[in-house]
mmCIF file as gemmi writes it, N, C-alpha and C atoms, coordinates in Angstrom:
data_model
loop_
_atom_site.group_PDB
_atom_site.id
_atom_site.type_symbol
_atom_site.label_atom_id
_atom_site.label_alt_id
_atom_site.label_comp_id
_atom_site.label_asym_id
_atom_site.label_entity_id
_atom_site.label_seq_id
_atom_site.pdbx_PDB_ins_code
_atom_site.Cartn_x
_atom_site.Cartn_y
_atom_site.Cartn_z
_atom_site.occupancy
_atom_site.B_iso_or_equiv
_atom_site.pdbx_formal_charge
_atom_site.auth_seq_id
_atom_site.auth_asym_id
_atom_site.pdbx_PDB_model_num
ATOM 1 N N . UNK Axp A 1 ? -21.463 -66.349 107.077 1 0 ? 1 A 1
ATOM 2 C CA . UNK Axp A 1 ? -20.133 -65.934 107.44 1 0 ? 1 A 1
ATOM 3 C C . UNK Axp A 1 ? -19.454 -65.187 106.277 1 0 ? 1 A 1
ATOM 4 N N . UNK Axp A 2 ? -19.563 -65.461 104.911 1 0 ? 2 A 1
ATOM 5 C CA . UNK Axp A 2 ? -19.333 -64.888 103.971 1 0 ? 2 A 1
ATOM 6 C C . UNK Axp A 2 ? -19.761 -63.682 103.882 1 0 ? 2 A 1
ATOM 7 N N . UNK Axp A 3 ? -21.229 -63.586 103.788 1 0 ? 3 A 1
ATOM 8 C CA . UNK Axp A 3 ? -21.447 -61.993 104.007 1 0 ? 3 A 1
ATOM 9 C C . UNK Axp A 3 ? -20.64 -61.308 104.616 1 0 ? 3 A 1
ATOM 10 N N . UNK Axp A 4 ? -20.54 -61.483 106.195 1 0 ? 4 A 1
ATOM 11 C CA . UNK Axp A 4 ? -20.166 -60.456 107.278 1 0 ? 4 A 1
ATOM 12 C C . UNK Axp A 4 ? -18.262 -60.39 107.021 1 0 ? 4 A 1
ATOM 13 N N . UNK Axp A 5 ? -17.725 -61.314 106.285 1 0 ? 5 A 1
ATOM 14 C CA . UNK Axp A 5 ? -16.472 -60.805 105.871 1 0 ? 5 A 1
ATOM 15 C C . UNK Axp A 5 ? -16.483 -59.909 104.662 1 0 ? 5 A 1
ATOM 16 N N . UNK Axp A 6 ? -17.308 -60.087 103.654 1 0 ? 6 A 1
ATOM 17 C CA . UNK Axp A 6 ? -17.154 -59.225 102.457 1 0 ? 6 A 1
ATOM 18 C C . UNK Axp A 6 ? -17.954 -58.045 102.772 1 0 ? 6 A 1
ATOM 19 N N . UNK Axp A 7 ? -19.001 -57.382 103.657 1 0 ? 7 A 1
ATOM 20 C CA . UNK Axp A 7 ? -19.72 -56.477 104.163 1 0 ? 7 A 1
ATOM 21 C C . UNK Axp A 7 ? -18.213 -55.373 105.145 1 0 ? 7 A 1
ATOM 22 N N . UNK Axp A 8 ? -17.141 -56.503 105.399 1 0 ? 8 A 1
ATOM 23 C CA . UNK Axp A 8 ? -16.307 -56.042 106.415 1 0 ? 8 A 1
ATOM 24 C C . UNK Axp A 8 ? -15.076 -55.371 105.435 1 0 ? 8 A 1
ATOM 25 N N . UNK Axp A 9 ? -15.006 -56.01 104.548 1 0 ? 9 A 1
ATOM 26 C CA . UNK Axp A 9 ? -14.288 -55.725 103.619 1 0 ? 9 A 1
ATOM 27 C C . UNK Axp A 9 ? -14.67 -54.404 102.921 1 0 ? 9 A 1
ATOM 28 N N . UNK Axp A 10 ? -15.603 -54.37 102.538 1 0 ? 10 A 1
ATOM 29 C CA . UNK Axp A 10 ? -16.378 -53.128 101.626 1 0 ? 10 A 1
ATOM 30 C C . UNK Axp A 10 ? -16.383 -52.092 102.499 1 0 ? 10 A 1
ATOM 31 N N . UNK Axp A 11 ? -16.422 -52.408 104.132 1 0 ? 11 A 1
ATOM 32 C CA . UNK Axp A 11 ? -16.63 -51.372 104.869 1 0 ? 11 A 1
ATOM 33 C C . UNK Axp A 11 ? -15.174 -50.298 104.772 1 0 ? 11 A 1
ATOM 34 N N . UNK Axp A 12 ? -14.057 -51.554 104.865 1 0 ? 12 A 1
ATOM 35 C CA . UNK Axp A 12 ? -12.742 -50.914 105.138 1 0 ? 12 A 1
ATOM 36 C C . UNK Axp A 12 ? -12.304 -50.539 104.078 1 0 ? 12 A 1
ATOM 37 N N . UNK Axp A 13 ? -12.718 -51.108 102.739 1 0 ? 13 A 1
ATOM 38 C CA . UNK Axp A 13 ? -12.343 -50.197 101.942 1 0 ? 13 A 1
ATOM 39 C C . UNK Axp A 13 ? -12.752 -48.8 101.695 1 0 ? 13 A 1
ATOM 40 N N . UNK Axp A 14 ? -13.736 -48.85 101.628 1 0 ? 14 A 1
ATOM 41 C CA . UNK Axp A 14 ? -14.555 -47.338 101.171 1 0 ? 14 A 1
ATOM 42 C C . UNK Axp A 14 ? -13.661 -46.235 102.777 1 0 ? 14 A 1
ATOM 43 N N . UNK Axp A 15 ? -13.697 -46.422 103.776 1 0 ? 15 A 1
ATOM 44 C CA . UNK Axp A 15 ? -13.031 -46.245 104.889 1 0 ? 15 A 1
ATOM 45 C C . UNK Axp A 15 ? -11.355 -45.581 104.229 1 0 ? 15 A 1
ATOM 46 N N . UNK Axp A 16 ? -10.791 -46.469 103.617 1 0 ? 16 A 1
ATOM 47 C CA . UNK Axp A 16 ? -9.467 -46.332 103.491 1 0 ? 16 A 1
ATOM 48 C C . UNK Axp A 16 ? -9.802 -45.178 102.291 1 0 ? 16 A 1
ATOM 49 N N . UNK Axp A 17 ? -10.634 -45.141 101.09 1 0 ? 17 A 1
ATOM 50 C CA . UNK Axp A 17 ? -10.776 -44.541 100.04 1 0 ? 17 A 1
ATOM 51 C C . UNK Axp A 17 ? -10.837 -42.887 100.262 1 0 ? 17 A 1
ATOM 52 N N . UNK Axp A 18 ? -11.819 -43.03 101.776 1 0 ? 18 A 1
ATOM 53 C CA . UNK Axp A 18 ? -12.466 -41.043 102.432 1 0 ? 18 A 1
ATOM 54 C C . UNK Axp A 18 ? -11.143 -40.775 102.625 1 0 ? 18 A 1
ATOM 55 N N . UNK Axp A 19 ? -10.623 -41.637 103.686 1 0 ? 19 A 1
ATOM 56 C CA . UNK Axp A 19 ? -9.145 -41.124 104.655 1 0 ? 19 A 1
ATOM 57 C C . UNK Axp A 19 ? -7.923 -40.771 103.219 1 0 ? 19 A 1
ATOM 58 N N . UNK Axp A 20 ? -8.162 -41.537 102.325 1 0 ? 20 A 1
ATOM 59 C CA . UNK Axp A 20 ? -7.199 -40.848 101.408 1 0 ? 20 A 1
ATOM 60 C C . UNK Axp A 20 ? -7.623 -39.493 100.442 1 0 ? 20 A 1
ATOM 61 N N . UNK Axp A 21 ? -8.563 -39.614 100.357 1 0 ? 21 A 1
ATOM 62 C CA . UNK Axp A 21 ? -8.679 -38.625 99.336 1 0 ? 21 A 1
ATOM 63 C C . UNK Axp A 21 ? -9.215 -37.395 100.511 1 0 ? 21 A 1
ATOM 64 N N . UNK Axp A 22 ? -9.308 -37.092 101.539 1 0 ? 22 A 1
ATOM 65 C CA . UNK Axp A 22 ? -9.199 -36.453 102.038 1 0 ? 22 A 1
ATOM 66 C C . UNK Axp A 22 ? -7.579 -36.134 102.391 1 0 ? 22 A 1
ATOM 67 N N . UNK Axp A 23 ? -6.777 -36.616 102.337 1 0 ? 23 A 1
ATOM 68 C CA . UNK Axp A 23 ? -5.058 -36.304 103.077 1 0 ? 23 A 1
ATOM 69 C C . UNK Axp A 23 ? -4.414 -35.31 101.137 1 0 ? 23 A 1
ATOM 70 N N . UNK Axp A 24 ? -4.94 -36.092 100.654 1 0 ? 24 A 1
ATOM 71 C CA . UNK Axp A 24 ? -4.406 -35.206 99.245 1 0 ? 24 A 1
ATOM 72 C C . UNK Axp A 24 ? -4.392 -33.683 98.79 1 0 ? 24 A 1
ATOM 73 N N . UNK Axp A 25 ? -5.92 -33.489 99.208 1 0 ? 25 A 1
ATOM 74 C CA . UNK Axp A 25 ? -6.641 -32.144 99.53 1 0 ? 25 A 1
ATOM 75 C C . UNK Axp A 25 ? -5.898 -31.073 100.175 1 0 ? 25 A 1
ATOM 76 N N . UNK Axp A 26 ? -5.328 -31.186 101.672 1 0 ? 26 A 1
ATOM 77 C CA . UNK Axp A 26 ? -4.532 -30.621 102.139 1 0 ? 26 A 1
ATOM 78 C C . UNK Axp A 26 ? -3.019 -30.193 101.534 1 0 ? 26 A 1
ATOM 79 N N . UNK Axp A 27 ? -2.591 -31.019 100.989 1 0 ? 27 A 1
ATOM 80 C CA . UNK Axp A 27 ? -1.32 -30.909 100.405 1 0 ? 27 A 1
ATOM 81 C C . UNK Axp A 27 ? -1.354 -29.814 99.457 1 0 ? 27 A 1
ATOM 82 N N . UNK Axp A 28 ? -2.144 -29.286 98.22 1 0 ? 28 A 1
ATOM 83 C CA . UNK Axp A 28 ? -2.071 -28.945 96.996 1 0 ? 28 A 1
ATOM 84 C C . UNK Axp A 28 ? -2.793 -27.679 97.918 1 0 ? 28 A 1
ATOM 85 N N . UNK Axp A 29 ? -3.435 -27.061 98.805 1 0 ? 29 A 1
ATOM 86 C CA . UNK Axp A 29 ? -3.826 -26.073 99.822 1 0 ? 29 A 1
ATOM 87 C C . UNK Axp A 29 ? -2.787 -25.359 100.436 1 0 ? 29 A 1
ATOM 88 N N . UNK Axp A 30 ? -1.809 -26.395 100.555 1 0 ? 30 A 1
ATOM 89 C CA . UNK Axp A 30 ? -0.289 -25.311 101.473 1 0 ? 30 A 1
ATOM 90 C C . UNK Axp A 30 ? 0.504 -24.789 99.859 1 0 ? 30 A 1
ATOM 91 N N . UNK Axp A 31 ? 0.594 -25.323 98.974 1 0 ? 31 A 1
ATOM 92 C CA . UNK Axp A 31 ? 1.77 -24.668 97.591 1 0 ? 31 A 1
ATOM 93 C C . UNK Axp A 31 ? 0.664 -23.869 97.07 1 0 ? 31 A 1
ATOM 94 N N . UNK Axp A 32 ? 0.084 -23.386 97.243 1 0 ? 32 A 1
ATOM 95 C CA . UNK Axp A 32 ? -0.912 -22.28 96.545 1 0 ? 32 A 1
ATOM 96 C C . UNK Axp A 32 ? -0.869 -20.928 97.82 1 0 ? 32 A 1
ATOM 97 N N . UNK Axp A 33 ? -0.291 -21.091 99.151 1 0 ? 33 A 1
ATOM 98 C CA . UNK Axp A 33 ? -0.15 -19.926 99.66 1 0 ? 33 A 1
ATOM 99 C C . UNK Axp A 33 ? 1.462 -19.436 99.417 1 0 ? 33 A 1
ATOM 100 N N . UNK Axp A 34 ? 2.544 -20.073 98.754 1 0 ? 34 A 1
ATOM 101 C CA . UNK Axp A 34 ? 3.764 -19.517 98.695 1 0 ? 34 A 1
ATOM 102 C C . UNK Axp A 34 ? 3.639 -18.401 97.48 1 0 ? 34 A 1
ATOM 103 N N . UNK Axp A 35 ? 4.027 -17.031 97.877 1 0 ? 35 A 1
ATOM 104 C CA . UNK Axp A 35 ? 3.884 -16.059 97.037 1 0 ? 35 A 1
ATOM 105 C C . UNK Axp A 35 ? 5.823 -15.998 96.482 1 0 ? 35 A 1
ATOM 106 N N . UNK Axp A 36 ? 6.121 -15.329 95.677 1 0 ? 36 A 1
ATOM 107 C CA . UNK Axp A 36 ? 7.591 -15.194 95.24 1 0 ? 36 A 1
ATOM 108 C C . UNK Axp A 36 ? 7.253 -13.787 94.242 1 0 ? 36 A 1
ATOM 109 N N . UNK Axp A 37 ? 8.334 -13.025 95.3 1 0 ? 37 A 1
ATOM 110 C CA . UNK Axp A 37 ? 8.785 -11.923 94.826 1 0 ? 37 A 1
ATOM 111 C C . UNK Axp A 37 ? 9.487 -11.892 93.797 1 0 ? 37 A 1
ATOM 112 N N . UNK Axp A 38 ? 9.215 -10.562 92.562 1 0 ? 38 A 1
ATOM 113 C CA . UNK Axp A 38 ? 9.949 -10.83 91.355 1 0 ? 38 A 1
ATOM 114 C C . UNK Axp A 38 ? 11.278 -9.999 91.897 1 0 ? 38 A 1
ATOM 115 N N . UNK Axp A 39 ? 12.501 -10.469 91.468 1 0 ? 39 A 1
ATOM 116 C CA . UNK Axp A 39 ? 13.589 -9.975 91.551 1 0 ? 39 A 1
ATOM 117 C C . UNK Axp A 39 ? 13.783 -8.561 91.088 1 0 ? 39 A 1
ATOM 118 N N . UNK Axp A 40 ? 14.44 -7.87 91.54 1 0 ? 40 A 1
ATOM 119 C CA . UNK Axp A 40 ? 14.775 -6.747 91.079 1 0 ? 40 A 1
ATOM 120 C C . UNK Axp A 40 ? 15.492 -5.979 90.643 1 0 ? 40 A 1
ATOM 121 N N . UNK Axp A 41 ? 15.309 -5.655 89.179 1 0 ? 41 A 1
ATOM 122 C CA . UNK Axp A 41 ? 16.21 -5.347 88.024 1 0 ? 41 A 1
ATOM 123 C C . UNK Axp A 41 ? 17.474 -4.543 88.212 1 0 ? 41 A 1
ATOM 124 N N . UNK Axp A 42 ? 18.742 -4.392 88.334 1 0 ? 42 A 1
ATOM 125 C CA . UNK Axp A 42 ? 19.394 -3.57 88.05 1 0 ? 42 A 1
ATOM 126 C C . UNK Axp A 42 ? 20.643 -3.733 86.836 1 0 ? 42 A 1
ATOM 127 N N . UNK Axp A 43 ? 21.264 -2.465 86.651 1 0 ? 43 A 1
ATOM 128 C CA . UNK Axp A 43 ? 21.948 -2.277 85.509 1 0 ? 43 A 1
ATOM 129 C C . UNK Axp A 43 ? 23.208 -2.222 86.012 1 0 ? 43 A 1
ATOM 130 N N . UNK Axp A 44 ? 24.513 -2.625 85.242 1 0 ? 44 A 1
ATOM 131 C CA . UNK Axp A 44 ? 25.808 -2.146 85.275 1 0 ? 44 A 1
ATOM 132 C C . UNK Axp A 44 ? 26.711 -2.016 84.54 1 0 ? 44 A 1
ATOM 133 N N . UNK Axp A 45 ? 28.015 -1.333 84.716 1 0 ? 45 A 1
ATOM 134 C CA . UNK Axp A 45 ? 28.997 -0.949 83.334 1 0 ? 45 A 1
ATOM 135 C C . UNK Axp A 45 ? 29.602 -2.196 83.27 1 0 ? 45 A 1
ATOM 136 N N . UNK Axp A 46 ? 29.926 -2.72 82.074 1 0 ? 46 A 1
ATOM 137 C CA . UNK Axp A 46 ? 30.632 -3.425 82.696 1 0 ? 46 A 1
ATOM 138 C C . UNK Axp A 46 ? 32.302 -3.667 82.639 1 0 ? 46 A 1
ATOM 139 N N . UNK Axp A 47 ? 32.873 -2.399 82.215 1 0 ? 47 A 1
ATOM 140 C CA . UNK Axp A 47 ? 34.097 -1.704 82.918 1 0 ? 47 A 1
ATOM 141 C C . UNK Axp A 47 ? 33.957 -1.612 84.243 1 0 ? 47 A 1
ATOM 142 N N . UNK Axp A 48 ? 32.892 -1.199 85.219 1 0 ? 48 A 1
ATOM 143 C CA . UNK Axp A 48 ? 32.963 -0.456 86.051 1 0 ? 48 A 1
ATOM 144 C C . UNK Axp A 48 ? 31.73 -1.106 86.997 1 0 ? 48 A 1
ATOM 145 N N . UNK Axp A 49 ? 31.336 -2.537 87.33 1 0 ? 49 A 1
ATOM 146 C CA . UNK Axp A 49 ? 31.183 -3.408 88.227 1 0 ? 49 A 1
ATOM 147 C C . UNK Axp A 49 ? 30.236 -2.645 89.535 1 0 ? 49 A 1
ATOM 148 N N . UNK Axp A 50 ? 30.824 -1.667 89.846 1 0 ? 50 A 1
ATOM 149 C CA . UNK Axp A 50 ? 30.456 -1.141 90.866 1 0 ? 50 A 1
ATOM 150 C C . UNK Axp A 50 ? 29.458 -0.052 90.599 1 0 ? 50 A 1
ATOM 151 N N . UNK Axp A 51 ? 29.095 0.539 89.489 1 0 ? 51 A 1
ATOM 152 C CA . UNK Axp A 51 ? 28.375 1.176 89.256 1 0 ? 51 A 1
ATOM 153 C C . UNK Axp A 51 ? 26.922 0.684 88.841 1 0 ? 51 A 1
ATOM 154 N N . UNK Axp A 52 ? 25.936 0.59 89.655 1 0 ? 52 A 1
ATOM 155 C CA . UNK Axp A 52 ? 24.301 -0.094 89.622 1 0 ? 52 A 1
ATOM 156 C C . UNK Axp A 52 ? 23.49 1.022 89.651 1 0 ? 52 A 1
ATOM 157 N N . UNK Axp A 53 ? 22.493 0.963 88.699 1 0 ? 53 A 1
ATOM 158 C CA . UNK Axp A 53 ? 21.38 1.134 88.506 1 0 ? 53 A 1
ATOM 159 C C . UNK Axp A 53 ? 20.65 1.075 88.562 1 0 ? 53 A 1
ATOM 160 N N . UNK Axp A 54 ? 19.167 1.335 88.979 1 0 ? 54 A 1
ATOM 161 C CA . UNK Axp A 54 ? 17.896 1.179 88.484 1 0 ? 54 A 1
ATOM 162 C C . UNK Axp A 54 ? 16.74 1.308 86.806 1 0 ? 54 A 1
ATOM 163 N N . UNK Axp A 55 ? 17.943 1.632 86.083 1 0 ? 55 A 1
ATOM 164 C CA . UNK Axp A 55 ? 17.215 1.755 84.996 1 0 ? 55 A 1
ATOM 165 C C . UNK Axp A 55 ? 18.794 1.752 83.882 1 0 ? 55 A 1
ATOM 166 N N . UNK Axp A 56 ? 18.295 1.478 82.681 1 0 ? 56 A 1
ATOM 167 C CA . UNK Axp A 56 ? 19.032 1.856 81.535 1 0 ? 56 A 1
ATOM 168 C C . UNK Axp A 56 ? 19.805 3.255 81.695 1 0 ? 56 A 1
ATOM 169 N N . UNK Axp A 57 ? 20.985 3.396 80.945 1 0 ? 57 A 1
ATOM 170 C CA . UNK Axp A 57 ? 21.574 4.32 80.616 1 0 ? 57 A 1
ATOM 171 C C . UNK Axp A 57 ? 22.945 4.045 80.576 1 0 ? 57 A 1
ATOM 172 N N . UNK Axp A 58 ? 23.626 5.538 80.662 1 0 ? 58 A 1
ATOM 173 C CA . UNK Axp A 58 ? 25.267 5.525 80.531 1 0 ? 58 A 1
ATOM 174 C C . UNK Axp A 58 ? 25.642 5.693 81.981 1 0 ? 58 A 1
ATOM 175 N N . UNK Axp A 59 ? 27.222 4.68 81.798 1 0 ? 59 A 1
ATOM 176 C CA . UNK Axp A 59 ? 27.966 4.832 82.739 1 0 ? 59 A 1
ATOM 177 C C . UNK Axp A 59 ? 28.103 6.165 83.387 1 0 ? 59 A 1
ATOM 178 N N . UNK Axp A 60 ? 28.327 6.667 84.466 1 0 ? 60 A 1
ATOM 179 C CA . UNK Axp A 60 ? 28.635 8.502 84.437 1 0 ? 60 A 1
ATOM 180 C C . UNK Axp A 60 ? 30.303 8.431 84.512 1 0 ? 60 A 1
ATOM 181 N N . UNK Axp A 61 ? 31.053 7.395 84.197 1 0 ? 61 A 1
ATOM 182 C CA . UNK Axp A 61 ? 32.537 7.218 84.667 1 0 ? 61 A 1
ATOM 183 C C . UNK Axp A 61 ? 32.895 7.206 83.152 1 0 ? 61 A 1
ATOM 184 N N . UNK Axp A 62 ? 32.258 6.129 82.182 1 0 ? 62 A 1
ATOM 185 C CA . UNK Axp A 62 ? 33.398 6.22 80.738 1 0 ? 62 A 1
ATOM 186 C C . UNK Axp A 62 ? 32.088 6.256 79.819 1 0 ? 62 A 1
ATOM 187 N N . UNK Axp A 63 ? 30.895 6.395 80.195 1 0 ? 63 A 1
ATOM 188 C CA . UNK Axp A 63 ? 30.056 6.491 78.974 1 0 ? 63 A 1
ATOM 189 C C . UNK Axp A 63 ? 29.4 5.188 78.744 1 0 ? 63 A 1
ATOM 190 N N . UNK Axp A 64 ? 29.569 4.39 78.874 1 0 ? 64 A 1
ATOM 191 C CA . UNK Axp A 64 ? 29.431 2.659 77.954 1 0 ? 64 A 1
ATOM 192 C C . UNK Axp A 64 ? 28.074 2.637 78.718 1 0 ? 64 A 1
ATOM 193 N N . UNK Axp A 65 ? 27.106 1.808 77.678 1 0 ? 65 A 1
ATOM 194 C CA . UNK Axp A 65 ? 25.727 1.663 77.918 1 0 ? 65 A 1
ATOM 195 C C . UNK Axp A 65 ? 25.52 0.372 79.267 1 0 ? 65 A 1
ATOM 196 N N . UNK Axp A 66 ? 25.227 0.984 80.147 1 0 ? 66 A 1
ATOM 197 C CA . UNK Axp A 66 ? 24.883 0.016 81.028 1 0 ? 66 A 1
ATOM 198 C C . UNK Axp A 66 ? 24.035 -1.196 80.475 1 0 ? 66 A 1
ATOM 199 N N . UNK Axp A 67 ? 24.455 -2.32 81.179 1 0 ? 67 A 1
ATOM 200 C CA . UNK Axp A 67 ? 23.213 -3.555 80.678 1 0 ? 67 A 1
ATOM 201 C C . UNK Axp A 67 ? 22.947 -4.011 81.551 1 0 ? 67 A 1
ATOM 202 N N . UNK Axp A 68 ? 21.774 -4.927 81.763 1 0 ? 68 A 1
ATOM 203 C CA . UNK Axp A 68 ? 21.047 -5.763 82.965 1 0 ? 68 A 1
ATOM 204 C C . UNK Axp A 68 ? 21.904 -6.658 83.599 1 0 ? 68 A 1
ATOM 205 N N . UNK Axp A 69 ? 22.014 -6.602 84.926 1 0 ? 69 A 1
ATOM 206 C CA . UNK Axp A 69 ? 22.888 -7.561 85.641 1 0 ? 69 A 1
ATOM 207 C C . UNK Axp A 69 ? 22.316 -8.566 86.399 1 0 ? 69 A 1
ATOM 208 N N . UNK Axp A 70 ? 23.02 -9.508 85.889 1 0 ? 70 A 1
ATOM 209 C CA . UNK Axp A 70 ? 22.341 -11.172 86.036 1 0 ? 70 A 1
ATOM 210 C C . UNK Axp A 70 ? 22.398 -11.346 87.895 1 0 ? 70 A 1
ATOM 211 N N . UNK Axp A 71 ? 21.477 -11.935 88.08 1 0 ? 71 A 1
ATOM 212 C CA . UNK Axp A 71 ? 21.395 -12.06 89.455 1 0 ? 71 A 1
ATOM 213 C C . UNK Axp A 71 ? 22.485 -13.633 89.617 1 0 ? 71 A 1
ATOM 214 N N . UNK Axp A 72 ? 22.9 -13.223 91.333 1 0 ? 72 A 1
ATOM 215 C CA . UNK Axp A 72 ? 23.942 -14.146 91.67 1 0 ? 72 A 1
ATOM 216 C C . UNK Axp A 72 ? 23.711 -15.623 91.27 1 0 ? 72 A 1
ATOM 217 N N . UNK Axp A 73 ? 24.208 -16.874 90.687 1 0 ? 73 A 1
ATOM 218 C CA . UNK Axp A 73 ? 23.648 -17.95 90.236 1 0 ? 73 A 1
ATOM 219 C C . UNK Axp A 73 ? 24.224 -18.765 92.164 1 0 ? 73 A 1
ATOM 220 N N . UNK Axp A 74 ? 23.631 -19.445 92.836 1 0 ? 74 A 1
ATOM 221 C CA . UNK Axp A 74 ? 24.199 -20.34 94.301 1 0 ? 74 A 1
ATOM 222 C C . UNK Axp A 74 ? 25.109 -21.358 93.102 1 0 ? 74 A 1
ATOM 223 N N . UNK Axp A 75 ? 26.091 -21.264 94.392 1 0 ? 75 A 1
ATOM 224 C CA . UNK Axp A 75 ? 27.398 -22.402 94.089 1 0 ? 75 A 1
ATOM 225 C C . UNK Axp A 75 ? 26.015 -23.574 94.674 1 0 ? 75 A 1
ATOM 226 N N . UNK Axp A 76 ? 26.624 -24.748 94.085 1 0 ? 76 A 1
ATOM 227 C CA . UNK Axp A 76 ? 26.175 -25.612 94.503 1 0 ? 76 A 1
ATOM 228 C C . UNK Axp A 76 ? 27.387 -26.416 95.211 1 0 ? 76 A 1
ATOM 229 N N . UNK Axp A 77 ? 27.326 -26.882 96.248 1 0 ? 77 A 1
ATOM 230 C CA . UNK Axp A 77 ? 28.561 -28.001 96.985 1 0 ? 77 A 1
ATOM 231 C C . UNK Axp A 77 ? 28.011 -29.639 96.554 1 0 ? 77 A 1
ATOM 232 N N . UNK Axp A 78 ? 29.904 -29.944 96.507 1 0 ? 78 A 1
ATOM 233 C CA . UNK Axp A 78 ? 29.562 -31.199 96.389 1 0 ? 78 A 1
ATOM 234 C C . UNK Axp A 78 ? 29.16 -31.834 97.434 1 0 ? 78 A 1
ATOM 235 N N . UNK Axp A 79 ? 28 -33.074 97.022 1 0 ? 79 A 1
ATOM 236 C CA . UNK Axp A 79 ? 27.359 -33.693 97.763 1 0 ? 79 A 1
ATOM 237 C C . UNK Axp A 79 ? 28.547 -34.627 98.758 1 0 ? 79 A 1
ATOM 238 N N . UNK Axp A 80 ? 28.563 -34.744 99.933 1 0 ? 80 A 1
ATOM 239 C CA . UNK Axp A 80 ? 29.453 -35.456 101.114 1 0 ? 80 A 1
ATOM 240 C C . UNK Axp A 80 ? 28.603 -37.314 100.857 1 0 ? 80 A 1
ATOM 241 N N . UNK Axp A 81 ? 29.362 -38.236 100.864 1 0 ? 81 A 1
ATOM 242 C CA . UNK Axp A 81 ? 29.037 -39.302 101.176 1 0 ? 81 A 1
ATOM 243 C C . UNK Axp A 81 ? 29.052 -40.072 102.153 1 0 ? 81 A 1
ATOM 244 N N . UNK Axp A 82 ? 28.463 -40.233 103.424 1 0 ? 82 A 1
ATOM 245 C CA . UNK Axp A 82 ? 28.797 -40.938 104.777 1 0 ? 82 A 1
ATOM 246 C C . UNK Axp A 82 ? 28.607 -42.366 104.67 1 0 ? 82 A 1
ATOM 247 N N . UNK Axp A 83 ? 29.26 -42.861 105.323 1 0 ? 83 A 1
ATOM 248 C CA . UNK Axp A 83 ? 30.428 -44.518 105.398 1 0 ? 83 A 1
ATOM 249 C C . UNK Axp A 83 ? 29.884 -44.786 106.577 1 0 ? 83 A 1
């Protein structure tokens, strides 16, 4: 009787061991197809806000060396607490 419980045991483990290390596999298979586009650079005065670029240079309004404009940062909201 001992045998056929520890034979039953060994069975379900090794059992539980495939079924997991097979479910892991899948996971680390889906974050290797997300691709991410690099953002794309532009320039502005920054007198003059409204004037964007694709590359370095001068304002064509007052001259001043355009510089790289920081992409929008997301507001973050405060988190709501439900009661």
């Amino acid at each position: 009787m001992k045998k056929v419980m520890l034979m039953a045991v060994a069975i379900l483990f090794s059992a539980v061991t495939v079924f997991a290390t097979n479910t892991t596999n899948t996971v680390s298979d889906t974050t290797k197809t997300k691709k991410v586009k690099p953002a794309k650079v532009q320039y502005t005065c920054t007198m003059h806000p409204e004037v964007l670029s694709d590359k370095p240079g001068k304002c064509p309004k007052c001259g001043m060396t355009l510089v790289k404009k920081e992409p929008a940062k997301k507001k973050t909201e405060p988190m709501k607490m439900k009661m």
